[in-house]
N, C-alpha and C positions, 0 to 999 in steps of 0.2 A: 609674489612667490618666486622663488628663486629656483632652479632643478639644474642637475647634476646627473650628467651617465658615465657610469664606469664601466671599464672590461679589463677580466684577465683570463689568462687561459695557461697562467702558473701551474706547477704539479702538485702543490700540495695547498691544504688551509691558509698555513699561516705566510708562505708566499704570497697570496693573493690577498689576503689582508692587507698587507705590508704594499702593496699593489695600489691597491684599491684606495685604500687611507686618503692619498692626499688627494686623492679628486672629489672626495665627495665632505671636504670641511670648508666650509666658507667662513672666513674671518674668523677663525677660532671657535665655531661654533658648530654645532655637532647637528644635522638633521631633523627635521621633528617628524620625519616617515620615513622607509626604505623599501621598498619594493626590490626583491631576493630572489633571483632566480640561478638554478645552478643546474649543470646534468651533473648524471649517477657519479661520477667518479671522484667528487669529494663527502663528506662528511658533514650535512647540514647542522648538525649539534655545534661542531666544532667553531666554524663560521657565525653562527649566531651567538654563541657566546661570545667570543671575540667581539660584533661587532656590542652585542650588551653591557660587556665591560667596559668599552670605549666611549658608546653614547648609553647610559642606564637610560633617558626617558624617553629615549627614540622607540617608535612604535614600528613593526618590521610585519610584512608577508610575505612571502613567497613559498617555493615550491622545487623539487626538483623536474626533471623534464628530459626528454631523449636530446632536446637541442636547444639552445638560449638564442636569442635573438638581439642587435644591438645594429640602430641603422640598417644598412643593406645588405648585413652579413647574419651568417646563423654560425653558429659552435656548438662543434658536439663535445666539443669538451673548452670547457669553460664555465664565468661566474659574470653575470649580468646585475649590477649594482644602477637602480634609480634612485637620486637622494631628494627628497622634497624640502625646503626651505622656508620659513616661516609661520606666521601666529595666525593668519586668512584664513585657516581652512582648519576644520575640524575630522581625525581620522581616529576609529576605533578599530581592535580587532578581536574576532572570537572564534574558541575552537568549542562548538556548541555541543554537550555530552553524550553518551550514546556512542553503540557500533555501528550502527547503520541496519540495522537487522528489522525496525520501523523509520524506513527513511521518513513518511510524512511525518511522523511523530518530532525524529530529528529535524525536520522544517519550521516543525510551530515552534521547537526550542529556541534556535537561530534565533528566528523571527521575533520572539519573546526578548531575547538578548536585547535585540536592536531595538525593538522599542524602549526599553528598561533608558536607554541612553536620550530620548526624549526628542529626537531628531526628527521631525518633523515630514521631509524628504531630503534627498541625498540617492547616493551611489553606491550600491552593494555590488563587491566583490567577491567572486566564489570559486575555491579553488579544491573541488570533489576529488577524490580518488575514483576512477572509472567504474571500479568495481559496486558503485555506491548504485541504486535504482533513483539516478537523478531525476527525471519527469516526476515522479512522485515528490523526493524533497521539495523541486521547485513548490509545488501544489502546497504543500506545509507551509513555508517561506513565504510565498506570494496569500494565501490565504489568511497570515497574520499581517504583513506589511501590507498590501495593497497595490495600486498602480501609483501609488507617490515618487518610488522607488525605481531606480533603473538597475537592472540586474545584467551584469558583465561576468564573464568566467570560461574556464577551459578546464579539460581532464589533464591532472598531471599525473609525475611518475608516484616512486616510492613514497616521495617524504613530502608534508606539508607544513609549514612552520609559520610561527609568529614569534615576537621578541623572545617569547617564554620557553621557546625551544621549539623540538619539535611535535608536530599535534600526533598524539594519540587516537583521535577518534577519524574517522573518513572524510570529513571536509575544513577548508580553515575560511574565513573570511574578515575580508576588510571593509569597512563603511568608511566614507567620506561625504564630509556636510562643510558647503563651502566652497568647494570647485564643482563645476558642473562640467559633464561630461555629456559629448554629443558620439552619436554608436552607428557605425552600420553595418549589416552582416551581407556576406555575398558566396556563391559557392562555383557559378558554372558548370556547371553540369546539367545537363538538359535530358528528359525522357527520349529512350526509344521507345518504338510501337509496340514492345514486349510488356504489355499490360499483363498484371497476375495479381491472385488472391492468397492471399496466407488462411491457408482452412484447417489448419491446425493447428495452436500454438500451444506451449509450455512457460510462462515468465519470459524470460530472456532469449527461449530458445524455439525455431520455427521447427513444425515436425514435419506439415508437410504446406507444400506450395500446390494448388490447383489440385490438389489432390494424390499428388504424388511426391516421393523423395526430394528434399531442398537439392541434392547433389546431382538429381534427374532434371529436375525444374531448371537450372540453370545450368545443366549441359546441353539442355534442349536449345537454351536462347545463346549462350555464350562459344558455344563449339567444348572438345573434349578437352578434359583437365585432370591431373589427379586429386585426391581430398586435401592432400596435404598443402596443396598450392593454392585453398582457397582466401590466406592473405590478399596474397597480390591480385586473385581474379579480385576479390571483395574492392580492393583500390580502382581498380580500372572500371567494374561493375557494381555499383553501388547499388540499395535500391534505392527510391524514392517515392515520398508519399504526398500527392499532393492536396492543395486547399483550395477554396472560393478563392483566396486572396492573392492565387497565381504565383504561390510559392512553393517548391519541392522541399521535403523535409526529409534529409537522407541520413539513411541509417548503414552503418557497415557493417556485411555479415561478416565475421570475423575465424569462427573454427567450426570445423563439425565435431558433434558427439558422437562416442564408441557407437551408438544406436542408429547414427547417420542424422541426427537433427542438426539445425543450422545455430551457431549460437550468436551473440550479439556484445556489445560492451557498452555500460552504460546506460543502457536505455533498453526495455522490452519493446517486440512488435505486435502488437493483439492480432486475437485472429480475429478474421473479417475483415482484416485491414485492405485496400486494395492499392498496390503501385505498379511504379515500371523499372525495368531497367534501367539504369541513368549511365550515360557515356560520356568522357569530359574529354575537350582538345583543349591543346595547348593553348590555345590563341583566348579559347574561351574562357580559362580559368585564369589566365593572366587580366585579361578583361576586366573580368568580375573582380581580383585584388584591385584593382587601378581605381574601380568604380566607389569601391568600398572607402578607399582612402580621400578618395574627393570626396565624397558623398559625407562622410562624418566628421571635417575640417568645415564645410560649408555653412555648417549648423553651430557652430561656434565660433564666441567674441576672442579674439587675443589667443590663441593657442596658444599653449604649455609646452606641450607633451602629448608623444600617442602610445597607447600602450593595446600589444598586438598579441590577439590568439588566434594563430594559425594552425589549422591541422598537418598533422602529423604524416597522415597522408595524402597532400599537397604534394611535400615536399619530397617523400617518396616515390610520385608518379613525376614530378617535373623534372627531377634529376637536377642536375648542374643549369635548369631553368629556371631551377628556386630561384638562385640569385633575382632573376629578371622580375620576378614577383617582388621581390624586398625593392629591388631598384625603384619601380611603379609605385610603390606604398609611399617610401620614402620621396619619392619624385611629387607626388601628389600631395602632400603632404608640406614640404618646404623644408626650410632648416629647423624644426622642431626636434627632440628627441625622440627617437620611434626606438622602443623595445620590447621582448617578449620573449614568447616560447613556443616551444612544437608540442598542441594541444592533444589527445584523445577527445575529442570531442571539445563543441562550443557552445557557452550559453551569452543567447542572446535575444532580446525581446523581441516581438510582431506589434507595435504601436509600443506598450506600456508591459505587456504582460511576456513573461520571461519561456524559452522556450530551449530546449535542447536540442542539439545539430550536430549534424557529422561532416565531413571535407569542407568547413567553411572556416574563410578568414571573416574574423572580429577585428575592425579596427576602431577603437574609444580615443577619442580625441578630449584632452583636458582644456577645457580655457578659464578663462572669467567672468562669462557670459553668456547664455543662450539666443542665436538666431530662432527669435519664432516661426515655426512653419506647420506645417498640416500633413498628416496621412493623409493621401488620398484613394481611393479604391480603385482596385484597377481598372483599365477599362479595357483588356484583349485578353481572357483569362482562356488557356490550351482548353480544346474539348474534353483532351485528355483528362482534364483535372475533372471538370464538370461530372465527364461520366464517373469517375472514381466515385467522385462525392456521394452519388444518385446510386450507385451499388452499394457503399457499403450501408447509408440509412436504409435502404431496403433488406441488406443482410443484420440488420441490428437486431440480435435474439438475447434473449433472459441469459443471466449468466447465473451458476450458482455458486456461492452463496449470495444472497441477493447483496451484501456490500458492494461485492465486485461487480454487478453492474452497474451500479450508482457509478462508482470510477470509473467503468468502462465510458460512460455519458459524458464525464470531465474530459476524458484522454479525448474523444470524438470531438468533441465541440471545440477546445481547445486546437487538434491538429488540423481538421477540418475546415472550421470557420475563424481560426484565428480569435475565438473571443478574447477582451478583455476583461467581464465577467461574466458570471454566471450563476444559475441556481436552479436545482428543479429539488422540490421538496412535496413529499409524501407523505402524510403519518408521521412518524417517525424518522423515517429517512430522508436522508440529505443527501447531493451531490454540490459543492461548492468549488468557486475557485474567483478568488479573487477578494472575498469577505470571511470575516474572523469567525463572523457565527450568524447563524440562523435569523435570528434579529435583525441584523447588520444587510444582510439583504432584504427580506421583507419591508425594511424602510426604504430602499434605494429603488425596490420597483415600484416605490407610488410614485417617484420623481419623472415626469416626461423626458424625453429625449430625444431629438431623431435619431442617434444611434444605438437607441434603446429599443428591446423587442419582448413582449409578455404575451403569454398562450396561458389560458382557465380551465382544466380540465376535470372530471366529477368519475371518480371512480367509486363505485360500491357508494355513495352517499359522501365521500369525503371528498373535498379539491385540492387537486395536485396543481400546484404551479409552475412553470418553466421560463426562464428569464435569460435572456442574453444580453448582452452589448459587445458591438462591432467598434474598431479603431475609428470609423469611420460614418457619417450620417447612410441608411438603411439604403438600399436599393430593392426595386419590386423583383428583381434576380434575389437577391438575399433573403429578402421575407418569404419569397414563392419555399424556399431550399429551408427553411427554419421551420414553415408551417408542415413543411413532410418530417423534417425531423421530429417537433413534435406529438402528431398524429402517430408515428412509430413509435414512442416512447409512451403516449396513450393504448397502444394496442398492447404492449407488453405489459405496462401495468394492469391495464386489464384480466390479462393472461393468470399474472401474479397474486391478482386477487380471487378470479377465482378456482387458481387452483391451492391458495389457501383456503378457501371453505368447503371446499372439495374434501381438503384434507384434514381437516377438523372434523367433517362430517365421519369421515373412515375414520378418525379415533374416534367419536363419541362411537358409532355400531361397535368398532373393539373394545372400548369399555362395557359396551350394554353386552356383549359377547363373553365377558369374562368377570361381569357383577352380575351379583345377588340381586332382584329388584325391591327383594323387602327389605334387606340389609344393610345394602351397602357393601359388603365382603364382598370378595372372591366367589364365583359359585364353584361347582368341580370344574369344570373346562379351563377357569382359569387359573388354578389351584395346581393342577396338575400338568398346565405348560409354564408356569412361573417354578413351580417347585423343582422342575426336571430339569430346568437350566440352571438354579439355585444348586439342583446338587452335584454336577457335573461340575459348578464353580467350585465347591467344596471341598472337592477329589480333588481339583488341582492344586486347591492350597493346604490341602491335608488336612481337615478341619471335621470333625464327627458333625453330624447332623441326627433328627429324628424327629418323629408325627409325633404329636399328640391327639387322640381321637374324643371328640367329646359327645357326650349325647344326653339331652336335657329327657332325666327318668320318667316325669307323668304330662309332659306336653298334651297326648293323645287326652289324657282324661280330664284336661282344662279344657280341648276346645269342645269335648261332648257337653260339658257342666255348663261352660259358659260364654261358647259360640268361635268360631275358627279367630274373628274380630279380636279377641282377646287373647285367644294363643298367637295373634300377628304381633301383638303386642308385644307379648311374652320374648316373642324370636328377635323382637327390636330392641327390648331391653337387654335381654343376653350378653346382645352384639355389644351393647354400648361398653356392657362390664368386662368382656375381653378387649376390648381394645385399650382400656384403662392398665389390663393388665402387661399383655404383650409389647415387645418390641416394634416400633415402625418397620425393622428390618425383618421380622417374624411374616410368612405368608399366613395370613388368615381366612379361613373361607366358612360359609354354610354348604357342604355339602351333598343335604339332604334335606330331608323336613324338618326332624329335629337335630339333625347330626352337623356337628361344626367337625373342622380339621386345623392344627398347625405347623407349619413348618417351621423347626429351629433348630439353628447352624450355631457352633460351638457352644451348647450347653450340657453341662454335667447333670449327672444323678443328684447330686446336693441342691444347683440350682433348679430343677424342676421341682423341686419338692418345696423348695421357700414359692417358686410361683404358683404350684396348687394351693398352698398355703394361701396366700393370696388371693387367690379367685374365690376359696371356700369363705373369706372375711368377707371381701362384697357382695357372695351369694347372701349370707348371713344378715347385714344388712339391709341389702336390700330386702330382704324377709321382714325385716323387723316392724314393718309398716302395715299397721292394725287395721286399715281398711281391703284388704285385700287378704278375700275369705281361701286363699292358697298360700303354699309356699314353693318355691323352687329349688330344684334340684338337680344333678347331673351325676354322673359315670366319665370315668375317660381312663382311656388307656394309652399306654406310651411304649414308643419301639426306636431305640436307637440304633443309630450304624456307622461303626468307625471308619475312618474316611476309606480304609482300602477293601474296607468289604459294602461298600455303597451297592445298592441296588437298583432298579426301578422304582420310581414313586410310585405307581399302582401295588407294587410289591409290598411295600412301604407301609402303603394306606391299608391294606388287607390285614397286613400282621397287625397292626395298630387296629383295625377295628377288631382284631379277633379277641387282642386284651383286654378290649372295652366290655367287651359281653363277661370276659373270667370275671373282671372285676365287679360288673352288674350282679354274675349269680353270686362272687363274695359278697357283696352287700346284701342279699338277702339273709346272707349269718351273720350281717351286724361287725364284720370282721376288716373290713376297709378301709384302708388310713386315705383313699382319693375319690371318696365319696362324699355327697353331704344327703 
């Protein structure tokens, strides 16, 4: 494989085409990749068409960015051109469907894509728009691919593009199969003793810290500020959250809301999270680049190429020290190509599995072969972290809707213990990460491991399972901090279960509170709190309503002839033949003894009269049946009311019963057209 770096910092497109051209053609031959990075001030469309016209089957990514990076230098205005060379390596790219509005949804897609190309493992490249709920994509992404896959990437700016132009949807990615890529992330920033809890949160946005205002919470630790200048505090004061595995995962709070909440980019903070303030010196964030770029050259045969995601706010608290950072990447590094951009944020895995960061340099080192080496587990991990750990599984409470604490279990286990997978399955529900489906894990925990971990638990009669795996063979620290986590995740399901039969029991008493027990219907109680908000919906959409009052004429003299048994009978049959008749949307009840009522919402004079019509054919009927020395019979009166003269349904029900009686003494003159 051959590569090729370009720069210009031309003012327009097509200068920088015309720029760029000859350094990136080898022997008359046109690239078989491009990796595109540009800041804001040109016209990604215009540039990738160019370079599409030039090379059609050259396959392109990139991104715009606050700054391009090239060697030891950063440009904030400028166009950063890597040309890959050769038939060695295999590179796809995809701009996966979707807004981003179900990022994990948009994860399985990706991840679907990529497999569709049959690559086995390889190097996923991810280039989100910040605005995206990355943690969760990954979770999508990583739970269709798996740990085969190494996953690299940064927040860029505006635009993200592939050959095909620019992407429309919130992330672009590149896969490569063929080069192997060795990775390390690094950030320097270290905890101060300003340990805190986020005890309120919103998505993205913190409401309150310790129990008080995010803008109070951090004037308490950081000294006084105004709101507007919580960029720059958020650069110098980060927070961070840390893990068993002796690493800070820092997030930047970024603006506050009109409401005083703290907001975030990229990534949400859950509440119950616990961290510290993180404070970076100079010496130490230079440090950590220097470390990062030895660290992922070391693990690779024949270096290529490095390709660098450096935060954005590195390079805004180091000032004119950037440079010293690029110098140390590059220095450590050798005469290889080193390029990139100024990230919003960085993805970058903890062993295998892919993980979201903030102030951290990514350096990915290309070669043509992997140095084997091992995670190892740390062995001097900050008390700091330990206690975070130990508070927030103690604070681990039911979330609702129960989905989200399923997630909540992933986000934990994931930032906490670093897993590379995971599963606790319940019933129904699933919390995953790292397998495609349900199956897919339940095969993997029969398999032994030492850095495999499986807990059995029996809630209500059913077994809940929970399964981890660490980077790393198990430590009796590890396992002691897994078996509380699971014990807490057995007490909430506990909780969960029974306060679902709890709550089943309170509906079935509200059903038996508002049914008939011989019937089935409605009785009055429930007739007249279902009808009264039935009619108040009515009024609002202007729709007439009215009762129908019914009442079966010789019930009394069936149950004297031939016992109450039989008039029970009688009321059960009834029932059946209104329900044949009526609307499901119709309330229906038995009333009384023999007295039914119904409620109905836009019905006309005309249609009442075809549904009496109706009930008198199956009373009829059902008479017709020679063993049954009776017949049956009813009365019913009707009372309508246009939707702006709505009433009380007791109102309602009274006029409707009054009708019933006129119409019972008409039927004694044989004069009745709603009798039988």
């Amino acid at each position: 494989m051959k590569v090729r770096l370009a720069v210009s910092t031309a003012s327009c497109e097509e200068a920088v085409f015309q720029e760029i051209l000859p350094c990136i053609v080898s022997e008359s031959l046109g690239p078989a990749f491009l990796f595109l990075f540009i800041t804001p001030q040109y016209d990604p469309e215009k540039l990738v068409a160019s370079f599409r016209e030039k090379f059609p089957s050259t396959k392109v990514l990139g991104c715009s960015a606050e700054g391009v990076i090239a060697g030891q230098r950063v440009f904030f205005q400028g166009v950063v051109v890597c040309a890959l060379f050769g038939e060695d390596f295999q590179a796809w790219t995809f701009v996966p469907p979707g807004d981003g509005n179900n990022p994990y949804t948009l994860g399985r897609q990706a991840g679907e894509m990529i497999r569709r190309t049959l690559l086995q493992e390889g190097t996923v490249i991810i280039l989100p728009d910040p605005s995206l709920e990355i943690p969760v994509f990954l979770q999508g992404l990583y739970n269709v691919l798996g740990p085969r896959f190494l996953y690299l990437g940064g927040g860029t700016g505006r635009f993200r593009f592939t050959e095909k132009g620019c992407a429309r949807g919130p992330v672009s990615i590149g896969v490569f199969g063929g080069i192997v890529f060795s990775s390390f992330a690094a950030h320097g920033w270290s905890p101060t003793r300003e340990l805190l809890v986020i005890t309120k949160a919103r998505g993205r946005e913190v409401v309150e810290i310790d129990g008080i205002s995010p803008f109070e919470a951090y004037r308490e630790r950081v000294g006084d500020f105004p709101q507007d200048a919580l960029p720059q505090i958020g650069t110098l004061y980060p927070l961070g959250f840390p893990s068993i595995c002796g690493e800070f995962l820092i997030r930047d709070p970024a603006y506050f809301t009109p409401d005083g909440a703290m907001g975030f980019v990229g990534a949400s903070v859950p509440q119950g999270a616990v961290g510290y303030i993180m404070k970076g010196k100079k010496e130490s964030i230079l440090k950590a680049a220097k470390e990062a770029g030895k660290r992922a050259k070391a693990s690779v045969r024949n270096p290529l190429f490095a390709l660098l995601f450096d935060c954005v706010s590195r390079s805004l608290l180091l000032g004119e020290g950037f440079q010293e950072e690029l110098a140390s990447i590059q220095d450590s590094l050798g005469n290889i190509p080193l390029f990139g951009f100024l990230s919003g944020g960085e993805i970058h895995p903890y062993g295998k599995a892919p993980l979201f960061r903030n102030k951290t340099v990514v350096v990915a080192v290309a070669g043509e072969g992997r140095k084997e080496g091992c995670l190892l587990p740390p062995s001097d991990v900050p008390l700091e972290a330990e206690l975070a750990v130990l508070h927030e599984i103690a604070a681990l409470s039911l979330s609702e809707p129960q989905e989200r604490f399923f997630q909540e279990i992933v986000e934990r286990a994931v930032r906490l213990f670093g897993v590379q997978r995971m599963a606790l399955l319940w019933r129904k529900n699933e919390a995953l990460w790292g397998f495609s489906s349900r199956r897919e894990a339940e095969e993997v925990m029969q398999e032994p491991g030492k850095e495999r971990w499986f807990f059995s638990m029996h809630i209500g009669g059913i077994e809940a399972l929970l399964f981890l795996e660490a980077p790393f063979p198990l430590t009796r620290r590890e396992c002691r901090l897994y078996t509380l986590l699971a014990k807490k995740i057995e007490e909430i399901l506990r909780f969960m279960q029974h306060s679902e039969e709890r709550e089943q029991r309170i509906q079935e008493l509200e059903y038996l509170s508002l049914t008939d027990d011989l019937t089935g219907l409605y009785n009055r109680r429930g007739f007249l709190v279902l009808a009264e908000h039935a009619l108040l919906q009515a009024k609002r959409e202007g729709k007439g309503v009215g009762i129908l009052f019914i009442d079966l004429d010789n019930l009394k003299w069936i149950n004297d002839q031939f016992g109450h048994e039989e008039g029970d009978k009688v009321l059960r049959e009834f029932s059946k033949i209104l329900r044949k008749v009526f609307r499901r949307s119709d309330i229906l009840a038995r009333i009384g003894g023999d007295e039914f009522a119904v409620f109905l919402k836009g019905v006309k004079d005309t249609d009442l009269q075809r549904i009496l019509d109706r009930l008198k054919t199956l009373v009829e009927e059902w008479n017709r049946d020679i063993s049954r020395s009776y017949h049956l019979s009813f009365s019913a009166g009707w009372v309508p009311s246009p939707p702006l003269e709505a009433q009380r349904i007791q109102e309602l029900l009274s006029l409707a019963d009054a009708e019933m009686y006129r119409e019972k003494r008409r039927k004694r003159g044989n004069d009745s057209f709603i009798s039988l």
